[in-house]
C-alpha positions as CSV (number, residue, x, y, z in Angstrom):
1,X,-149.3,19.1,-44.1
2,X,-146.4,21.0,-43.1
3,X,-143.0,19.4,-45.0
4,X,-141.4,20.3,-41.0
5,X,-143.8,18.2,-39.4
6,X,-143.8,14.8,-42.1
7,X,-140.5,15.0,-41.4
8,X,-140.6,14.7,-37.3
9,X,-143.1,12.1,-38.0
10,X,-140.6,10.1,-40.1
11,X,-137.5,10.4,-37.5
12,X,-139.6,9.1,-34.9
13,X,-140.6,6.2,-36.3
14,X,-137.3,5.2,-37.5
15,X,-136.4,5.7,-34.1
16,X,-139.4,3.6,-32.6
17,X,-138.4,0.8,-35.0
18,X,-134.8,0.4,-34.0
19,X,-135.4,0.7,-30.4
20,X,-138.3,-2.1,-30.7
21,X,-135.7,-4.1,-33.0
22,X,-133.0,-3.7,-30.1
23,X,-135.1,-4.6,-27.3
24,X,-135.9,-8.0,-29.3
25,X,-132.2,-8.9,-29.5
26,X,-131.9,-8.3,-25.7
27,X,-135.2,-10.2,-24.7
28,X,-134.3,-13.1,-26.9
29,X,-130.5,-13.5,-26.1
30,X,-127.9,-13.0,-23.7
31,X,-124.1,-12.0,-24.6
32,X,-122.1,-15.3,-24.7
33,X,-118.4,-16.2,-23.3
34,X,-116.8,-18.4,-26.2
35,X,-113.2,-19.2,-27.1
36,X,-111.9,-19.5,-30.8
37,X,-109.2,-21.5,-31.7
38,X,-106.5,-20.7,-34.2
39,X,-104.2,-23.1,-35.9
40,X,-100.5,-21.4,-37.3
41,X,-102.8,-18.4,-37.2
42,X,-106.1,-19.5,-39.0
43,X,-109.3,-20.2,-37.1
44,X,-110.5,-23.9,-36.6
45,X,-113.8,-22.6,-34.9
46,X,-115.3,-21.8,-31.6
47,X,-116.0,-23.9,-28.8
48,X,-117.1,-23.7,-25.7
49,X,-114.6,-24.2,-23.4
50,X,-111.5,-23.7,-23.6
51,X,-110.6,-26.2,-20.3
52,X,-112.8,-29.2,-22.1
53,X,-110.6,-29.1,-25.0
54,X,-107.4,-29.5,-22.7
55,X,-108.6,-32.4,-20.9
56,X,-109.6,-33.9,-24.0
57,X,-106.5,-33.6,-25.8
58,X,-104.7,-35.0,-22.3
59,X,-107.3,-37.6,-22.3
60,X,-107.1,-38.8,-26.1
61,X,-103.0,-39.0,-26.2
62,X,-102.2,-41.4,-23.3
63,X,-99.6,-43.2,-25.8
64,X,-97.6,-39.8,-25.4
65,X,-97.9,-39.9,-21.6
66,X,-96.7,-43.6,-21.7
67,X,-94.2,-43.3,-24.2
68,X,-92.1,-40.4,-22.1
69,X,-93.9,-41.5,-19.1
70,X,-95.1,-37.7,-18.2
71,X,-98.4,-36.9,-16.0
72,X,-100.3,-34.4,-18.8
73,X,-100.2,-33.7,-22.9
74,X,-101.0,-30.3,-24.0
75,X,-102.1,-28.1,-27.0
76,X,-99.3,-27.5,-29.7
77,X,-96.9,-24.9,-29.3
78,X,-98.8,-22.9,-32.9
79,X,-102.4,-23.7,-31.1
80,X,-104.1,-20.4,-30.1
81,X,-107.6,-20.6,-27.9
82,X,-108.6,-16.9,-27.6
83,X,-111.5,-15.8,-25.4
84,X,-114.6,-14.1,-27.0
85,X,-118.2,-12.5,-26.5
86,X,-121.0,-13.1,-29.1
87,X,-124.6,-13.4,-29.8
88,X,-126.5,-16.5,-31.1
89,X,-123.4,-18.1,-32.4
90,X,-123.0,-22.1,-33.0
91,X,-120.3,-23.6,-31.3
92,X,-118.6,-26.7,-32.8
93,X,-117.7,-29.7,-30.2
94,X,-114.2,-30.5,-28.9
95,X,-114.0,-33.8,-30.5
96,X,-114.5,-31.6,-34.0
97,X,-112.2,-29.5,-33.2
98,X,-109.7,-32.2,-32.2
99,X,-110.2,-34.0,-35.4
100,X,-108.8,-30.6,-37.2
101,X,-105.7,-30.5,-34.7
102,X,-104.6,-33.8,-34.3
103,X,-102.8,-34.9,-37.9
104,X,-101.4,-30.9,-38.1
105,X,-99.8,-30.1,-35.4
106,X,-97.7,-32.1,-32.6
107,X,-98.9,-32.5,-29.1
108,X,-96.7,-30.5,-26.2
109,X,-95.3,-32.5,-22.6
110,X,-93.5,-30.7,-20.4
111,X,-89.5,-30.7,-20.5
112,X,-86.8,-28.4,-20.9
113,X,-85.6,-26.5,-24.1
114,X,-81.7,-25.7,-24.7
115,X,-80.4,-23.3,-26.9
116,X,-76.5,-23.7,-28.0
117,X,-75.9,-20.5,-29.7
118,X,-73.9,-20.5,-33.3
119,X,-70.5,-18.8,-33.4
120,X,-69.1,-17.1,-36.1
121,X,-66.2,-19.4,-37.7
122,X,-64.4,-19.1,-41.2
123,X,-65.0,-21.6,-43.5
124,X,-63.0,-23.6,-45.6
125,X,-62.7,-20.3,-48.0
126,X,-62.1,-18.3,-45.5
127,X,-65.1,-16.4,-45.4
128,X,-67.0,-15.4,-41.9
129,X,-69.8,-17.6,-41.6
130,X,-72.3,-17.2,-38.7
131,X,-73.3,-20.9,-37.1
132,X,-76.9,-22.1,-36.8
133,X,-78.5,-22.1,-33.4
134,X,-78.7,-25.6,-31.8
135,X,-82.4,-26.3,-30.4
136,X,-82.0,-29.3,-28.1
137,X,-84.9,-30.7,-26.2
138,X,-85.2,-33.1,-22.9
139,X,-87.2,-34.2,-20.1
140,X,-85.4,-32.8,-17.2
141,X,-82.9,-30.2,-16.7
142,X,-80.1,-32.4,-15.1
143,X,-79.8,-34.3,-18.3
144,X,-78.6,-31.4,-20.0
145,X,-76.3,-30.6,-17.2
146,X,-75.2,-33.9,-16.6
147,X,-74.0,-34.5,-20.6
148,X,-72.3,-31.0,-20.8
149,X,-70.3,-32.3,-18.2
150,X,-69.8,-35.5,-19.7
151,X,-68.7,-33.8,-22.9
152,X,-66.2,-32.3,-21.2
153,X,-64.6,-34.6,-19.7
154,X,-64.0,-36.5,-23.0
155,X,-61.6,-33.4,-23.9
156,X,-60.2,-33.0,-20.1
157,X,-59.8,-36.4,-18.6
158,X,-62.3,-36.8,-15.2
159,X,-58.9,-36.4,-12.9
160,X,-57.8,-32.9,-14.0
161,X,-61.2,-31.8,-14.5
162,X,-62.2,-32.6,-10.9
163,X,-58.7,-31.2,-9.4
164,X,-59.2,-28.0,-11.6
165,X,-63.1,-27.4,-10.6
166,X,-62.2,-28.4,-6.8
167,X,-59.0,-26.2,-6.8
168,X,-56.7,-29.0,-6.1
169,X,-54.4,-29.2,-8.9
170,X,-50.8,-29.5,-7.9
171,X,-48.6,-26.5,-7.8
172,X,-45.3,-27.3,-10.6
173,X,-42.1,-27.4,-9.4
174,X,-39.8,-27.8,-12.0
175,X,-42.2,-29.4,-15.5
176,X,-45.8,-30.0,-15.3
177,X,-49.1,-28.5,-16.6
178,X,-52.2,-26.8,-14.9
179,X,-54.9,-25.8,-16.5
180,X,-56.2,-22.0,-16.1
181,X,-59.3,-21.6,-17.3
182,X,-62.1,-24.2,-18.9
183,X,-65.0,-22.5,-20.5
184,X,-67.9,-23.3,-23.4
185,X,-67.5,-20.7,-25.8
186,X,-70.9,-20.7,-27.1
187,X,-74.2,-19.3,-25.0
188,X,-76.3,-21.9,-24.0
189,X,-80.0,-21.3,-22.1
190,X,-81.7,-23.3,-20.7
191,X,-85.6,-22.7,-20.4
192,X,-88.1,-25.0,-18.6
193,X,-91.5,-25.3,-21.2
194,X,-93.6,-27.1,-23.0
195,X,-92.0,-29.4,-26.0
196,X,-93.2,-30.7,-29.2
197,X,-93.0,-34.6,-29.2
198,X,-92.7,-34.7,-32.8
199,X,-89.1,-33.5,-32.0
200,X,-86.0,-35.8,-31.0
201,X,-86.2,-35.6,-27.0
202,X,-83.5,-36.9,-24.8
203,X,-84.3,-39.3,-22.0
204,X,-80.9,-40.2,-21.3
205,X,-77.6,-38.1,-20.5
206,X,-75.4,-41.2,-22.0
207,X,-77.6,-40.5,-25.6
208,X,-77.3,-36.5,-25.4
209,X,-73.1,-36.9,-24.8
210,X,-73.2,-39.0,-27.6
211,X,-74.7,-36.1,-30.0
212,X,-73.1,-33.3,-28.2
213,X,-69.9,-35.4,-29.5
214,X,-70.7,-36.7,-32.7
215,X,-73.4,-34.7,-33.8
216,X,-75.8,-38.4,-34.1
217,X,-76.9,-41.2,-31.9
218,X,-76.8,-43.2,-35.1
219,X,-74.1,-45.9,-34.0
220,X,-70.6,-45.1,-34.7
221,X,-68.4,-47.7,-37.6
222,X,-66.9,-50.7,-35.9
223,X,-63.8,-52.3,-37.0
224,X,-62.3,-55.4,-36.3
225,X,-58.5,-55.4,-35.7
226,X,-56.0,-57.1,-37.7
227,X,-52.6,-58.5,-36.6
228,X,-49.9,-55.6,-36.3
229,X,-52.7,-52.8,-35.9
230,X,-51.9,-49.6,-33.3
231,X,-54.1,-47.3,-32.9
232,X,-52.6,-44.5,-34.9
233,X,-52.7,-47.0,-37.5
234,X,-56.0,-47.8,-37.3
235,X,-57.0,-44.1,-37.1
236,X,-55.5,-42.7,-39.6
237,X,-56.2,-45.2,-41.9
238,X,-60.1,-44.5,-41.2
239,X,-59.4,-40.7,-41.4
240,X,-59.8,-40.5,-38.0
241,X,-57.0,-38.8,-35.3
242,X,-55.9,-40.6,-32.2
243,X,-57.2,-37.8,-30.3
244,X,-60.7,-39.2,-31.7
245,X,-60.1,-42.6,-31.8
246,X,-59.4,-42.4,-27.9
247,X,-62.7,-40.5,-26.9
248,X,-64.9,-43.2,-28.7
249,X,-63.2,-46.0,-27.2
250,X,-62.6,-44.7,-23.7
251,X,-61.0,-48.4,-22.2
252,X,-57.6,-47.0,-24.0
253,X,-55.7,-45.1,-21.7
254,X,-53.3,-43.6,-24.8
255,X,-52.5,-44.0,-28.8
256,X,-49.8,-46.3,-27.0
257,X,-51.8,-48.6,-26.3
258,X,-51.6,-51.9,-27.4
259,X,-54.8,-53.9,-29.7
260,X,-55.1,-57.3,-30.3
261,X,-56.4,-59.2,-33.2
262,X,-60.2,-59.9,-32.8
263,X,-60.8,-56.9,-31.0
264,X,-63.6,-54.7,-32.2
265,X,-63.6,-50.5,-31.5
266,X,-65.9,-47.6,-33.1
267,X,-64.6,-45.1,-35.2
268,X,-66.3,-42.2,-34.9
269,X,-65.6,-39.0,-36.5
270,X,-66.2,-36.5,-33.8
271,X,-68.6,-33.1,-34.8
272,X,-69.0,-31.4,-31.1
273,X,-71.9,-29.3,-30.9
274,X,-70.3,-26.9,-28.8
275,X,-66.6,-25.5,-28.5
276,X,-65.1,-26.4,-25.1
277,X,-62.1,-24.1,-24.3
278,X,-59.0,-25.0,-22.4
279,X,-56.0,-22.9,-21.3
280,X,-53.5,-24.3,-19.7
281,X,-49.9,-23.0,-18.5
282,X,-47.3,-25.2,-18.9
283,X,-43.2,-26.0,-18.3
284,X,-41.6,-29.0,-20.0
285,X,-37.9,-29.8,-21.0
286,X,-38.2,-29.3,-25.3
287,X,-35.3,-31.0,-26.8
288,X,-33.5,-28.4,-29.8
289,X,-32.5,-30.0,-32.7
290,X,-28.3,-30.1,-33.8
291,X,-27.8,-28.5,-36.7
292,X,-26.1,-31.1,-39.8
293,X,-23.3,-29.8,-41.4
294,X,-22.0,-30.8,-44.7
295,X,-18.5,-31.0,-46.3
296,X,-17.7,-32.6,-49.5
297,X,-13.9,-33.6,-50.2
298,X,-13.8,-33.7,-53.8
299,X,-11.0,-36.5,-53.6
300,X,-13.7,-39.2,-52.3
301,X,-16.2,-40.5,-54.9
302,X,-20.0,-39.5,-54.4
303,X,-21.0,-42.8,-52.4
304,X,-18.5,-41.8,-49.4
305,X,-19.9,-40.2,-46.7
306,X,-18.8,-40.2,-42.6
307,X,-19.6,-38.6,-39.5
308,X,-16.6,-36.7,-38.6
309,X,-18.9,-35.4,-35.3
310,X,-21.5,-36.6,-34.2
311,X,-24.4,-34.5,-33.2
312,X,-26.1,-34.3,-29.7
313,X,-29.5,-32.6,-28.8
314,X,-29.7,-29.7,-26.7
315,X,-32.2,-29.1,-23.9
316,X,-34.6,-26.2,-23.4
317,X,-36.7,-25.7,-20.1
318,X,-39.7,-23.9,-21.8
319,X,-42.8,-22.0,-19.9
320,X,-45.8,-21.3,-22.5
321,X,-49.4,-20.4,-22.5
322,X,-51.6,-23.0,-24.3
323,X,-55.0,-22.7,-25.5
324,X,-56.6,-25.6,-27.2
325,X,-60.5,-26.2,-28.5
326,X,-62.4,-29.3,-28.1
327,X,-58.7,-30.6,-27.3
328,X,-57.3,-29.9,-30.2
329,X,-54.3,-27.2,-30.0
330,X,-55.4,-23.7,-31.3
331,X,-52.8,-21.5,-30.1
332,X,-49.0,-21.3,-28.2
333,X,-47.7,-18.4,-26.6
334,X,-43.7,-19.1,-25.2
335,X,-43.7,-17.0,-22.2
336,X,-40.2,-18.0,-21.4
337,X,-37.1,-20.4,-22.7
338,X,-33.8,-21.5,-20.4
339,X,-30.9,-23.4,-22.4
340,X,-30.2,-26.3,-20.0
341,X,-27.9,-27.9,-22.6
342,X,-26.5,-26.3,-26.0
343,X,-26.8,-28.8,-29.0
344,X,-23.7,-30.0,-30.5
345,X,-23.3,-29.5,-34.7
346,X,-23.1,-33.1,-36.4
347,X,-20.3,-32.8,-39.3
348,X,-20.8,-35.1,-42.4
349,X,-17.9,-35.6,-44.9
350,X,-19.4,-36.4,-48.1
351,X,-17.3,-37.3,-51.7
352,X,-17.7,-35.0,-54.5
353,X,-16.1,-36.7,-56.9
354,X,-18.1,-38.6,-59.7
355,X,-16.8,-42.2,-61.1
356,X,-16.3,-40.6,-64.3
357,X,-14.1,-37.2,-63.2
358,X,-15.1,-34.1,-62.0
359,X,-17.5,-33.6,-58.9
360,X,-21.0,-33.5,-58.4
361,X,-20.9,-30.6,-55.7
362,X,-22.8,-27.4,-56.7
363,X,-21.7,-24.1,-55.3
364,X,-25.0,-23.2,-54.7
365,X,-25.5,-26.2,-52.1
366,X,-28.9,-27.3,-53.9
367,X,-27.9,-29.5,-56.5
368,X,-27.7,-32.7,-54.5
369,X,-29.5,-32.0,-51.4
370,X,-30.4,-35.6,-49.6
371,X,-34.0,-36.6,-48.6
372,X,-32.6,-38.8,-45.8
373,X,-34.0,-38.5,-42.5
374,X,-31.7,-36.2,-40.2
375,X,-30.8,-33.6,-42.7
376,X,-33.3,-31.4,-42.7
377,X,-33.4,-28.2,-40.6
378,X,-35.9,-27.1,-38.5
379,X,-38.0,-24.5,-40.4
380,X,-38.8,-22.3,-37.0
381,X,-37.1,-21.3,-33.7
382,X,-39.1,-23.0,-31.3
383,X,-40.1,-26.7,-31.7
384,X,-43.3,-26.8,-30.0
385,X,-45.9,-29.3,-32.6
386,X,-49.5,-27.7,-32.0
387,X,-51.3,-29.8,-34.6
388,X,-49.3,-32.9,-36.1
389,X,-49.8,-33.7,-40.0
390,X,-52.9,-36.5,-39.8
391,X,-56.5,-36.6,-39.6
392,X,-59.0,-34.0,-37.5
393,X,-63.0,-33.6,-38.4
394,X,-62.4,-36.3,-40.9
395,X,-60.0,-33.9,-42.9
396,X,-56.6,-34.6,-43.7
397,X,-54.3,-32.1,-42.2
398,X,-51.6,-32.1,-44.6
399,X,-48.7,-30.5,-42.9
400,X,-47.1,-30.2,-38.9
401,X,-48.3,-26.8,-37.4
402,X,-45.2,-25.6,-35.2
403,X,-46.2,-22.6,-32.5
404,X,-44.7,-21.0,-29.9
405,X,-42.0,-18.8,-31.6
406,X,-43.6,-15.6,-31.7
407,X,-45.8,-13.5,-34.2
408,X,-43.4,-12.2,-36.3
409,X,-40.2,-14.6,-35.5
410,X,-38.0,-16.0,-38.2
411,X,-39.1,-19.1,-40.8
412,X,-35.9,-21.0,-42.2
413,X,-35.8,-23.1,-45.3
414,X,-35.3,-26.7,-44.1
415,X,-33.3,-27.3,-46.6
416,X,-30.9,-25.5,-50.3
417,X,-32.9,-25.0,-53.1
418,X,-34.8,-22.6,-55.5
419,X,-38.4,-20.5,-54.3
420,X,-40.7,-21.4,-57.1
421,X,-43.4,-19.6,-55.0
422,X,-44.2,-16.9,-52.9
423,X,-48.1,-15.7,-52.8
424,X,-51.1,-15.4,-51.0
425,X,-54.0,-18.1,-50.7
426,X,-57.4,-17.9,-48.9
427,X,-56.3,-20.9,-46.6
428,X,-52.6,-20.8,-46.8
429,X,-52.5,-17.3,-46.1
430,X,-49.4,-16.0,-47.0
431,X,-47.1,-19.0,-48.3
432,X,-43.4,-19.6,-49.9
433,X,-42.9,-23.0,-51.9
434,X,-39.4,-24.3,-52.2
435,X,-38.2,-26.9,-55.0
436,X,-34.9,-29.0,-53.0
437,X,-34.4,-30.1,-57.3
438,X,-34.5,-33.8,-56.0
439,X,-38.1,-34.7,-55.8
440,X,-38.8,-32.9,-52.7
441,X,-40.7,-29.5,-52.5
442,X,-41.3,-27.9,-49.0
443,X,-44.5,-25.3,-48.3
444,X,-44.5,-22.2,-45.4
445,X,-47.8,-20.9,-44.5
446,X,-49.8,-18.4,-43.0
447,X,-46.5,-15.8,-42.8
448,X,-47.0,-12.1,-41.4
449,X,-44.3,-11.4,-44.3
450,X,-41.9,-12.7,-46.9
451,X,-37.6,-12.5,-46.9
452,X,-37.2,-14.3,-50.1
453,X,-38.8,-14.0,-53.9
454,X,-39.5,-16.2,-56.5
455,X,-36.1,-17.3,-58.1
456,X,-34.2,-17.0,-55.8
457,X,-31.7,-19.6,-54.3
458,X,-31.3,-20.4,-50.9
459,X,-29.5,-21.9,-48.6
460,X,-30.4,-24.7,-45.8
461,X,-31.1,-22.4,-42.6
462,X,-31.9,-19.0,-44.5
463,X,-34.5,-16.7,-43.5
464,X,-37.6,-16.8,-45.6
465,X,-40.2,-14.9,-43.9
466,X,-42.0,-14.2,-40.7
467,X,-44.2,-16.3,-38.3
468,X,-48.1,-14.8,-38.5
469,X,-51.6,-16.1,-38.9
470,X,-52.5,-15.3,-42.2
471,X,-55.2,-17.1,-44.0
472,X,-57.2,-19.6,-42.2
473,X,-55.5,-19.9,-39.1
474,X,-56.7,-19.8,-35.8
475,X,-53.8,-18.6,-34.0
476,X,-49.6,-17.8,-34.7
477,X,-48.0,-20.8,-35.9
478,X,-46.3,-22.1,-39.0
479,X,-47.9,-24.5,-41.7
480,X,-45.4,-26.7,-42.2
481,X,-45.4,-29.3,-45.1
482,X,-43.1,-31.7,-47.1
483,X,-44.1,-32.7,-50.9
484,X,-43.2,-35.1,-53.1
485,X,-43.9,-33.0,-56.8
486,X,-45.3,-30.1,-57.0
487,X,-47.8,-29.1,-53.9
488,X,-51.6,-29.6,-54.5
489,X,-51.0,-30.0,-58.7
490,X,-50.0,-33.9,-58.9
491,X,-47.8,-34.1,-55.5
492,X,-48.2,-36.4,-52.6
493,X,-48.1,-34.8,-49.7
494,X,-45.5,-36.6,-47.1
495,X,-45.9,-36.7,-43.2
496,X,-42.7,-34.0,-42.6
497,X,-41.7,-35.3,-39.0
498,X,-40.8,-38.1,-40.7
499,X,-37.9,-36.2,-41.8
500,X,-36.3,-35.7,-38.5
């Protein structure tokens, strides 16, 4: 037989077989809609329907719907049910399927997710850290709303909140405050979806104001006050500030105050979850600090000392821009300053002369430079207190932050004595250390530039540098801070307005 024709005869049965093996499949089965469901990605099987399996999750977790008291539970958030079309395949039931979901993956209600975004901060090295994103999750949208607001108002009392959002604050005549501008410096969304229950969910405003504050709804410390307790007293000594101490016990009105023994209020250390921003613009009479003059009369022994004039306080009507964060003071810009009153110099006659002969005055001024209160000069040339020495975050702030003056305005030494530093530190920024040779060592940080060098004496009231924001510092101002030994190595750090 021809090799042409075996061949034909071949093809066409290989033909005739496929086509009698294809129109089996079709006589014996139709194609079928099924869904397959994936879990984080992997596949758990195919079911039937997809709607059966809802219902039957919805039906099965009724302790969900009565815990958050919601109408429906669905799927997980990682739960995937994908449609497909297939021949003669075995389906699994939904109570199988179920089984394999229901100890992996959390149940969804519906609610409302909201995203704080992270800023970017320095951190206690001074390095640029980028903050986490926030994920907060609640039942309805007017919780959120309604605890942002409550936040606020913790750092903005209710009254001047409500006249600045209403446009009602009063217009300053002669001293007074209004506040500009109020704003959340981080982004925050809110999106209506579905939300895992094995997530903490907010059902209250009063709980989410307590972690947009504190950063927990654990409860806050109690403490029971003791006879002769204020409330800076109590704060500080819990390493808390006032400012803190007043927003977690709002019946205070102010750090003045007064408590009484028995009485029992929360310290809480306050971590906000957002950063609310205030500007205000303000005028207020600043009183300026009289200079002290010394003069020893070497005829008088060492223990004499009199006030030949005494020295009066001058008055400055001062107009400045003010920024503060989560009510804490960031940053003071003096738009304007009018004397209303000059100080008046206070002279002190002092004896020179010791028991023994000769005198214990030093031409340099240093050698016997007093740690009593009064006689220190004021280390900048405005006198405006942006952050006082005390507790913030749980931190110690270990010095008096003075703003206002000016990037670039002059930084005095408070009092004579000999620089025994001038360098640069991560936090400090740039800093000069002064020792007064009688116990007593006084720090100047975050400079824009130095006037002095180590070694060198100076003099009560001499330039030393330059107002900046060097270092970790969130606006102009000078670090200002009093030592007893050497700072940081085996000093004790000393609250410097205690000085004045």
């Amino acid at each position: 037989m021809d090799k042409k024709v075996i061949l034909y005869i071949f093809i066409a049965a290989l033909f005739s077989s496929f086509f009698i093996m294809i129109t089996d499949i079709d006589a014996s089965s139709d194609p079928k809609e099924v869904y397959r469901v994936y879990l984080k990605g992997k596949s758990l099987g195919i079911i039937d329907s997809k709607k059966d399996l809802e219902d039957y999750i919805d039906k099965e977790q009724d302790s969900i719907k009565q815990k958050y008291k919601v109408k429906k539970v669905y799927i997980p958030e990682d739960l995937d049910i994908e449609k497909e079309i297939t021949y003669n395949t075995k389906t699994l039931s939904t109570k199988e399927i179920y089984e394999k979901i229901k100890d992996n993956s959390p149940f969804t209600i519906d609610g409302y997710t909201t995203t704080i975004k992270g800023l970017t901060k320095k951190n206690n090295e001074g390095k640029e850290v980028k903050g986490k994103d926030n994920i907060i999750y609640t039942l309805k949208k007017d919780i959120v709303k309604d605890a942002i607001t409550a936040t606020v108002k913790s750092f903005v009392t209710t009254e001047r909140y409500n006249d600045y959002k209403n446009d009602t604050q009063k217009e300053i005549k002669d001293t007074g405050t209004i506040i500009e501008n109020i704003y959340i410096q981080n982004n925050i969304n809110i999106k209506h979806n579905r939300i895992p229950v094995d997530k903490t969910i907010y059902e209250s405003s009063d709980e989410l104001t307590k972690y947009l504050l504190f950063g927990t709804t654990k409860e806050q410390e109690k403490y029971v006050v003791k006879e002769g307790d204020t409330i800076e007293d109590v704060a500080f000594n819990n390493k808390i500030s006032t400012e803190e101490f007043l927003i977690a016990n709002t019946k205070f009105k102010d750090a003045n105050s007064l408590l009484f023994p028995g009485q029992v209020v929360t310290l809480g250390i306050m971590h906000p979850q957002f950063d609310l921003v205030e500007e205000d613009h303000t005028i207020s009479d600043m009183d300026v600090n009289y200079e002290t003059e010394v003069k020893y009369d070497d005829s008088k022994y060492n223990t004499y000392s009199e006030v030949e004039q005494e020295g009066v306080k001058g008055k400055n009507r001062v107009t400045q821009k003010i920024q503060k964060v989560n009510g804490e003071t960031t940053n003071i810009v003096t738009v304007n300053t009018e004397q209303l009153k000059a100080p008046v110099k206070e002279i002190v006659i002092k004896g020179s002369k010791t028991p023994y002969g000769g005198s214990s005055y030093y031409g340099s001024g240093y050698g016997d430079v007093p740690a009593t209160k009064g006689e220190w000069g004021w280390p900048a040339t405005c006198t405006s207190v942006s952050s006082p020495f005390g507790y913030r975050w749980g931190t110690l702030h270990d010095g008096t932050d003075i703003a206002g003056c000016g990037y670039g305005s002059n930084i005095f030494a408070a009092q004579a004595g000999v620089v025994v530093k001038v360098g640069y530190k991560y936090d400090n920024g740039n800093y000069v250390i002064i020792n007064h040779n009688n116990g007593y060592y006084s720090l100047y940080a975050h400079l824009a530039g130095f006037n002095t060098s180590e070694g060198q004496t100076v003099s009560k009231g001499q330039v030393i540098g330059t107002m900046g924001r060097t270092g970790f510092a969130t606006g102009v101002h000078l670090h200002y801070a009093i030592w007893q030994g050497y700072p940081y190595y085996g000093g004790r750090v000393l609250n410097a307005m205690s000085f004045y």
